[in-house]
Kinemage of the C-alpha trace (Angstrom):
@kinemage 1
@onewidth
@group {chain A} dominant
@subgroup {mainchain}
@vectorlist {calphas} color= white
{ca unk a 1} P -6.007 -8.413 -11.236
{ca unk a 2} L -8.670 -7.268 -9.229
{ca unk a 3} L -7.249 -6.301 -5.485
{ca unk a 4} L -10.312 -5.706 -2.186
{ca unk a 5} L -8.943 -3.148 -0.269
{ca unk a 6} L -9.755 -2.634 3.317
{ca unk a 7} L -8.756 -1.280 6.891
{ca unk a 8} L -10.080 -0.272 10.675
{ca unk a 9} L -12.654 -3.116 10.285
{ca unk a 10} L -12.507 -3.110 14.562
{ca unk a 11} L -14.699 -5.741 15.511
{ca unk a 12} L -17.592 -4.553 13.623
{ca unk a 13} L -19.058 -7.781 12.545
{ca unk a 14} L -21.912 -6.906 10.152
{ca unk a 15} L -19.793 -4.873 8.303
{ca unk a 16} L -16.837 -7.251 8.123
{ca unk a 17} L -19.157 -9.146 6.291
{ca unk a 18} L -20.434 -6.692 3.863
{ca unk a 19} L -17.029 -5.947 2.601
{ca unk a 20} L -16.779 -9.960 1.854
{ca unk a 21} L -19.950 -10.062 0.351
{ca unk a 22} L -19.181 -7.097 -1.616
{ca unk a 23} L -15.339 -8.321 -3.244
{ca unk a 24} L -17.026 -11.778 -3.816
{ca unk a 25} L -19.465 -9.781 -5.934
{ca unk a 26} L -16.714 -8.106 -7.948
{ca unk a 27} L -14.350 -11.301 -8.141
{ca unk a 28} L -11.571 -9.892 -6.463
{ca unk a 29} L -8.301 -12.042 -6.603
{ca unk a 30} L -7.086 -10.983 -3.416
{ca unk a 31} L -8.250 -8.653 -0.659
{ca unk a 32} L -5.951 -6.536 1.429
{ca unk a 33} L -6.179 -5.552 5.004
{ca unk a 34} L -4.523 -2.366 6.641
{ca unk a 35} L -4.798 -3.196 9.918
{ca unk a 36} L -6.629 -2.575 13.215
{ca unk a 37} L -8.753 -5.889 13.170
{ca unk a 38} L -8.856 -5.590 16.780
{ca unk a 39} L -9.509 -8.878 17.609
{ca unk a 40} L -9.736 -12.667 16.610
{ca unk a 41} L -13.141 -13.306 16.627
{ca unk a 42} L -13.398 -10.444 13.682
{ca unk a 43} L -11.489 -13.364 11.086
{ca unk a 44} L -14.202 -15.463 10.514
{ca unk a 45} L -15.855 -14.201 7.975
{ca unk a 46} L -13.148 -13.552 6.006
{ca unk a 47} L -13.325 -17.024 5.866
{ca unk a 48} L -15.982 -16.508 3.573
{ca unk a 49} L -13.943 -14.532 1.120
{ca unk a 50} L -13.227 -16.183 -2.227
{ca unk a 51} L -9.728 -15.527 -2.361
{ca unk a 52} L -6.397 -15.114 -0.762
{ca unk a 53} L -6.015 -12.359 1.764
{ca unk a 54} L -3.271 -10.943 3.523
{ca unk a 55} L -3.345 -8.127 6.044
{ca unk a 56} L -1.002 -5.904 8.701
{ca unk a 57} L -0.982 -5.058 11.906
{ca unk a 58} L -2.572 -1.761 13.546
{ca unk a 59} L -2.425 0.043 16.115
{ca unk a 60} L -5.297 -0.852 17.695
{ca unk a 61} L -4.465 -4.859 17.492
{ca unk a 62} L -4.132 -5.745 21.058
{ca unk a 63} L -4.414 -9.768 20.404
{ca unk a 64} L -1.633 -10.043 18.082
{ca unk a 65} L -0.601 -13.486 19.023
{ca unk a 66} L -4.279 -14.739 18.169
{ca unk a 67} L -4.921 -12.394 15.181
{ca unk a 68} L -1.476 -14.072 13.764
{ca unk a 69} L -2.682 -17.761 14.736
{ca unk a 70} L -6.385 -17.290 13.490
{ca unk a 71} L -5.141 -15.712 10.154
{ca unk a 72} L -2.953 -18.426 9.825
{ca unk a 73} L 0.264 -15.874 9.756
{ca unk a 74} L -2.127 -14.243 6.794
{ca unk a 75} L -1.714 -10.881 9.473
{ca unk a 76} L 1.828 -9.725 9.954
{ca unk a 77} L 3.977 -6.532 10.920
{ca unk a 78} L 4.129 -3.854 8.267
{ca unk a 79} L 5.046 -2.457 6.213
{ca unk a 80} L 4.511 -6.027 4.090
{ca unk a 81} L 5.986 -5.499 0.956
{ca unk a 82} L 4.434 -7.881 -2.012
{ca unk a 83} L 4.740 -7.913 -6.344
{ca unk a 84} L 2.080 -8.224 -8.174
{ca unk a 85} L 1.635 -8.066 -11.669
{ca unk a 86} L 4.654 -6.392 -12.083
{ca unk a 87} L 4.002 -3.811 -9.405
{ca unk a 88} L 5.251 -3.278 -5.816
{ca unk a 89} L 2.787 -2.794 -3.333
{ca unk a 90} L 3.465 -1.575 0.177
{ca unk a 91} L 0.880 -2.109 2.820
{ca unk a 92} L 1.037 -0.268 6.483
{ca unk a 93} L -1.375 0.864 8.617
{ca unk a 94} L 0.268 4.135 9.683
{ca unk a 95} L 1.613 6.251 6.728
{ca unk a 96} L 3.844 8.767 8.776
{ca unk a 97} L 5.901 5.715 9.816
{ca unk a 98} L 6.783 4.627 6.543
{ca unk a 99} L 10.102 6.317 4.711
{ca unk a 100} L 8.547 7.122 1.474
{ca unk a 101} L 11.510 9.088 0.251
{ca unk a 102} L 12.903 5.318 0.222
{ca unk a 103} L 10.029 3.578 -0.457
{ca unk a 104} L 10.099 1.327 -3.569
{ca unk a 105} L 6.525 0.898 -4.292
{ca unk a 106} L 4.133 1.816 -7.088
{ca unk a 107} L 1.030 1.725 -5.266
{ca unk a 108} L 0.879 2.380 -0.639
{ca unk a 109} L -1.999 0.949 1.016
{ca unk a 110} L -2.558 1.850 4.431
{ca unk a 111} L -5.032 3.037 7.292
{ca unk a 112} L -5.348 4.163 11.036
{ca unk a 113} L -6.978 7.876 9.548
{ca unk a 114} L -10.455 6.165 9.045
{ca unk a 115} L -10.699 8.565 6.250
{ca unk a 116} L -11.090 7.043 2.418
{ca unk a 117} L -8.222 8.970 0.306
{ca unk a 118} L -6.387 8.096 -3.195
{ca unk a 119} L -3.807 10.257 -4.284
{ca unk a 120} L -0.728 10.250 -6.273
{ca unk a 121} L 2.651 11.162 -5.295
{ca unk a 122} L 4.978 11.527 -7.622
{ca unk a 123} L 5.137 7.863 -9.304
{ca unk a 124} L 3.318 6.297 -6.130
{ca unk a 125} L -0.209 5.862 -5.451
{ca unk a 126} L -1.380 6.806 -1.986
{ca unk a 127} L -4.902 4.848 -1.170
{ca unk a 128} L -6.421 4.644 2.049
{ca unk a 129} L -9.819 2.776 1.910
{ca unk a 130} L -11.329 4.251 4.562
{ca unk a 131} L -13.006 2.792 7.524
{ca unk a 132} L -14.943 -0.439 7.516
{ca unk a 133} L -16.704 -0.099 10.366
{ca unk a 134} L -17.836 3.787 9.564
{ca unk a 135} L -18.356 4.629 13.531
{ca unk a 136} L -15.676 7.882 13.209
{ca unk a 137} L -16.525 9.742 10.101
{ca unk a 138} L -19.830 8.230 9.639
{ca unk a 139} L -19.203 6.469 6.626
{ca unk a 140} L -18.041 2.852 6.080
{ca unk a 141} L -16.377 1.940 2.762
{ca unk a 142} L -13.869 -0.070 1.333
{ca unk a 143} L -11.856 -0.031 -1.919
{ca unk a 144} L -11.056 -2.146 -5.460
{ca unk a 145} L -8.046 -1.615 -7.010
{ca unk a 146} L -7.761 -2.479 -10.787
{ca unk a 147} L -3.772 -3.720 -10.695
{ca unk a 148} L -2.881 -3.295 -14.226
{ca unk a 149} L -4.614 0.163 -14.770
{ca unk a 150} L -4.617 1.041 -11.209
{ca unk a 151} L -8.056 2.862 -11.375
{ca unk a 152} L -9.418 2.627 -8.257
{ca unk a 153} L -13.148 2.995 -7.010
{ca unk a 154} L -14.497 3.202 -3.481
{ca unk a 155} L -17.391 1.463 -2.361
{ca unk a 156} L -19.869 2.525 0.659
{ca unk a 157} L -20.912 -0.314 2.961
């Protein structure tokens, strides 16, 4: 299973779109958000997307109420904990407030630094797909995580 990873999209339309065209390219079977959509109008094109996705909150998500009925409850509170293929996946958008002494997971997915990042901790792998939008560090990428072998490559927008 092929996962889209993504996060800090805020608003930025074009780019939004991109990262759809882009995971429809590679066949993803699901794409994952991190949070900080901002707002509702951002959803639409991942409308587009051809496959499930499911996203969390960020900080930055001021219309909650509307990013949760847009998404049709697709965006929720993290950390959002999900099994797939036999491995647990966490997803928040701020690492510091996630436990991870605690923290059952194989593989963390999260945000909010805008900067991309994959690393292993002990038996948990740490990715943070960077910023969509690519206003704060300048560069705008996104992420595809290979489930079974988790081998995961970054993509610029």
């Amino acid at each position: 299973m092929r996962i889209g990873l993504m996060a800090d999209s805020h608003d930025h339309l074009p780019r939004i779109e991109h990262a759809v065209d882009l995971f429809n390219h590679h066949q993803v079977e699901l794409v994952i958000h991190a949070g900080d959509f901002v707002a509702p109008f951002a959803l639409p094109p991942l409308e587009r997307l051809q496959c499930e996705w499911v996203g969390v909150f960020g900080n930055n998500d001021g219309e909650r109420v509307g990013l949760e009925r847009r998404s049709q409850g697709r965006i929720r509170p993290g950390p959002h904990r999900m099994e797939l293929d036999s491995k647990r996946l966490t997803v928040i958008h701020i690492l510091e407030e996630l436990d991870r002494d605690r923290e059952q997971a194989d593989v963390i997915i999260f945000g909010h630094t805008h900067k991309a990042e994959i690393r292993q901790e002990g038996n948990i792998l740490l990715i943070n797909p960077g910023e969509t939008y690519g206003w704060l560090h300048g560069r705008a990428t996104v992420a595809v995580l290979d489930l079974p072998t988790l081998k995961v490559e970054l993509m610029d927008l």
